[in-house]
C-alpha positions as a Markdown table, in Angstrom:
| # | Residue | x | y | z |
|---|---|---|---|---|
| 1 | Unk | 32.9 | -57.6 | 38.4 |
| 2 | Unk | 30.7 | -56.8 | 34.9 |
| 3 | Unk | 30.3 | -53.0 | 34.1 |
| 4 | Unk | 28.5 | -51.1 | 31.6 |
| 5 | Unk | 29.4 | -47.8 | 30.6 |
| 6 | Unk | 27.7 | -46.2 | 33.7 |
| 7 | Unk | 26.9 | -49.5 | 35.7 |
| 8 | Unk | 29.4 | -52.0 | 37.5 |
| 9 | Unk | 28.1 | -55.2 | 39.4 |
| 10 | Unk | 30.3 | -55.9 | 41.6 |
| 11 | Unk | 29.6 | -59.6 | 44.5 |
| 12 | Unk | 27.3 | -57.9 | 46.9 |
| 13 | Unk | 25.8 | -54.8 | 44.6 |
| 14 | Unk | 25.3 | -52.5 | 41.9 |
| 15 | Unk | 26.8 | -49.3 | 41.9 |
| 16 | Unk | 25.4 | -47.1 | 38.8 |
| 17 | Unk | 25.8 | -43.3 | 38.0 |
| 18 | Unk | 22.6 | -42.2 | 37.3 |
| 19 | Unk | 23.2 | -38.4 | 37.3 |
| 20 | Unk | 25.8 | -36.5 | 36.3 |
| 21 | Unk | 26.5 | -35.7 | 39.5 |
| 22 | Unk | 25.5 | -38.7 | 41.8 |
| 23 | Unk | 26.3 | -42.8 | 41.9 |
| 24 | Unk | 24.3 | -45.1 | 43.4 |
| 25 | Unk | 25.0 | -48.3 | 45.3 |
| 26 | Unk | 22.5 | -50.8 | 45.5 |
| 27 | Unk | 23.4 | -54.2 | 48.4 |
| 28 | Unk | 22.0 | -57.3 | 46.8 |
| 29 | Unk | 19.5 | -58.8 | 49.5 |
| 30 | Unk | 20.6 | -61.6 | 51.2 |
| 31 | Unk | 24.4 | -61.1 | 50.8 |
| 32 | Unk | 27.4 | -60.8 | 53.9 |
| 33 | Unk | 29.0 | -57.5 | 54.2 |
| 34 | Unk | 32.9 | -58.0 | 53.7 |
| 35 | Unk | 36.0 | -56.6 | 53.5 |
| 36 | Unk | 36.4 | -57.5 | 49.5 |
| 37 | Unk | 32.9 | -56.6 | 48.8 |
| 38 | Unk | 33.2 | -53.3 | 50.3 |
| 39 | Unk | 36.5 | -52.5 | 48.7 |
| 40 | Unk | 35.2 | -54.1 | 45.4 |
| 41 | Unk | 32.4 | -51.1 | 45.8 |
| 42 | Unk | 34.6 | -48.4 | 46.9 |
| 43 | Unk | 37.2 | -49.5 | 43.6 |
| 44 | Unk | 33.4 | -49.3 | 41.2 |
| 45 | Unk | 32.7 | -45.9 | 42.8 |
| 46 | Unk | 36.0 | -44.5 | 42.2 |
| 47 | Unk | 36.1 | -45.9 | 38.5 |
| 48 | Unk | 32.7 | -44.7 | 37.7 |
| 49 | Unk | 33.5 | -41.3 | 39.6 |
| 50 | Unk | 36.0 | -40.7 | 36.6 |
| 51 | Unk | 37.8 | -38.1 | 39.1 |
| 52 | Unk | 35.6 | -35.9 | 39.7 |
| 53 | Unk | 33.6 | -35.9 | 44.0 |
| 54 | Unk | 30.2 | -37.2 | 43.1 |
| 55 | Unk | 27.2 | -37.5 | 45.9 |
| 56 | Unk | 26.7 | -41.0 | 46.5 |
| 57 | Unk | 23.6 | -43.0 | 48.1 |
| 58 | Unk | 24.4 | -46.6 | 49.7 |
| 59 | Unk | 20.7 | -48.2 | 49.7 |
| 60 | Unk | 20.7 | -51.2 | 52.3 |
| 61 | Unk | 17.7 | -53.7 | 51.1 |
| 62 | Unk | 15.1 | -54.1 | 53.5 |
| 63 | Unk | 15.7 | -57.0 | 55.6 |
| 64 | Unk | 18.3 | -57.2 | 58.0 |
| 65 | Unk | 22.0 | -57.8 | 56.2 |
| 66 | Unk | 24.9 | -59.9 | 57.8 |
| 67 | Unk | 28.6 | -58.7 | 58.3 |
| 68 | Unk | 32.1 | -60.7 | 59.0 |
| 69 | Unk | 33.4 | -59.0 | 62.2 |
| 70 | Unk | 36.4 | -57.9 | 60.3 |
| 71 | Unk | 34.2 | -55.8 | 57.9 |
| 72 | Unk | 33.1 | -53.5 | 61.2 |
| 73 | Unk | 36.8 | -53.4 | 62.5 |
| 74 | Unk | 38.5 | -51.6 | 59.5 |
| 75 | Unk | 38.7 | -48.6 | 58.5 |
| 76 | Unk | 37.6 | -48.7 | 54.7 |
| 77 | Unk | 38.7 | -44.8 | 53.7 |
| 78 | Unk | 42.0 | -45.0 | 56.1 |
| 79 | Unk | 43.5 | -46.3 | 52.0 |
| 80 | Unk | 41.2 | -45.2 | 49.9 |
| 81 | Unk | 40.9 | -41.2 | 49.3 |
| 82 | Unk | 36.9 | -41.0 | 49.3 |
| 83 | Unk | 37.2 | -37.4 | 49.0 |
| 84 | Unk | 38.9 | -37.5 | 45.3 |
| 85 | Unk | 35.2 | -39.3 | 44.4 |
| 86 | Unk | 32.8 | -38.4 | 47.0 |
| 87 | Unk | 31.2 | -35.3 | 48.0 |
| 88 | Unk | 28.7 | -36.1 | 50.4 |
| 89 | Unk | 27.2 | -39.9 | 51.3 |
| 90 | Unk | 23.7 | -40.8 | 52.2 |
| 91 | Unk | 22.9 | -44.3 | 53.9 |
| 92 | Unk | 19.6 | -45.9 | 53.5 |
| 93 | Unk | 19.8 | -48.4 | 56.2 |
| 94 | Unk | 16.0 | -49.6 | 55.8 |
| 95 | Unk | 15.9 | -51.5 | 59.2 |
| 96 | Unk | 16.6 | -50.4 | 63.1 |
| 97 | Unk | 19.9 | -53.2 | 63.0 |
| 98 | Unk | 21.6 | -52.2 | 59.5 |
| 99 | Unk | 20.9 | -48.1 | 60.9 |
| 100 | Unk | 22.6 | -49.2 | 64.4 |
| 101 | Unk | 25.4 | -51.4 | 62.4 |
| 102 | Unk | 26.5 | -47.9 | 60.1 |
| 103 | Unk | 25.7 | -45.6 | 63.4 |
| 104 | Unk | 28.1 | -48.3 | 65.2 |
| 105 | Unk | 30.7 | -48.2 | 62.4 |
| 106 | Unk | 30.5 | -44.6 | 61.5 |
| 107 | Unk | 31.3 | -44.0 | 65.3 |
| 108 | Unk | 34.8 | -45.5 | 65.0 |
| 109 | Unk | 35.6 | -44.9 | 61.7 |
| 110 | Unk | 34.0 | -41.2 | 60.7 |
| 111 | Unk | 33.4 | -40.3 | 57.2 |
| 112 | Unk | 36.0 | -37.7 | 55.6 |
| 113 | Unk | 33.3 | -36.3 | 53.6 |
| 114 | Unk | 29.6 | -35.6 | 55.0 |
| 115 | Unk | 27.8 | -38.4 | 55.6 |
| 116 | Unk | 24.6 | -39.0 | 56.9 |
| 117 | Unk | 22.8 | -42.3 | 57.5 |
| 118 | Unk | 18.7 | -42.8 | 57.2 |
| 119 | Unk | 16.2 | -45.0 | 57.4 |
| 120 | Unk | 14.4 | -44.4 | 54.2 |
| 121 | Unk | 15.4 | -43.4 | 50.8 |
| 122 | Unk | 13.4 | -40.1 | 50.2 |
| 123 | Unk | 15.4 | -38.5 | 53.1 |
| 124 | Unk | 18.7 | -39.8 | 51.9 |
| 125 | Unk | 17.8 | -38.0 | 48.6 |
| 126 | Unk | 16.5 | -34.7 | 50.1 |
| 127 | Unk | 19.8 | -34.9 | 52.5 |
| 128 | Unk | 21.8 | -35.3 | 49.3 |
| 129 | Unk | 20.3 | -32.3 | 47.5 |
| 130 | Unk | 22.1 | -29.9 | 49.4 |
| 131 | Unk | 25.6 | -30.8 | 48.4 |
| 132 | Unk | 24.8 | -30.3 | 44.8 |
């Protein structure tokens, strides 16, 4: 993991704050969704969060993304306290299978903060808007 003062690059994306109030996480195309890479994300959020819930936008690339079956069976927030750094979370799923892999995922595990998932980016954002 390499950071900058408001950027940290974690194995499968960038997560960057670039508002005050919103971070930004960017999946590298071509990369498996895991359990470390998604807790190495949720630990860059958290650190560039600085305590304080910010809105944050997950942007998918657009091609379809692979998973490790584990990734989809655990609950990511069940250990981590979103809610201490998020206040609302928009997903930008950019294809029909990465929007039916959060819908599935999101339909076991719910968010504890609103969440919404979409298939393109200027949604996400106008979603987003009303949390500010």
């Amino acid at each position: 993991m390499t950071t900058t003062s408001s950027r940290i690059d974690t194995a499968i994306a960038t997560v960057e704050r670039t508002a005050p109030d919103l971070i930004e996480v960017r999946i590298h195309p071509g990369v498996t969704l895991t359990v470390a890479g998604i807790a190495e994300i949720l630990q860059a959020r958290q650190r560039l969060a600085d305590g304080e819930p910010l809105l944050a936008l997950i942007y998918f690339p657009p091609e379809d993304l692979d998973f490790e079956l584990s990734m989809i069976t655990l609950d990511h927030y069940g250990t981590v306290p979103v809610e201490h750094f998020t206040r609302a979370a928009a997903w930008v799923t950019c294809t029909p299978r990465n929007d039916q892999f959060c819908k599935l995922y999101f339909a076991y595990f719910p968010s504890p903060v609103p969440s919404a998932i979409f298939e393109d980016e200027s949604a996400a954002r106008a979603w987003l808007v009303r949390f500010r």
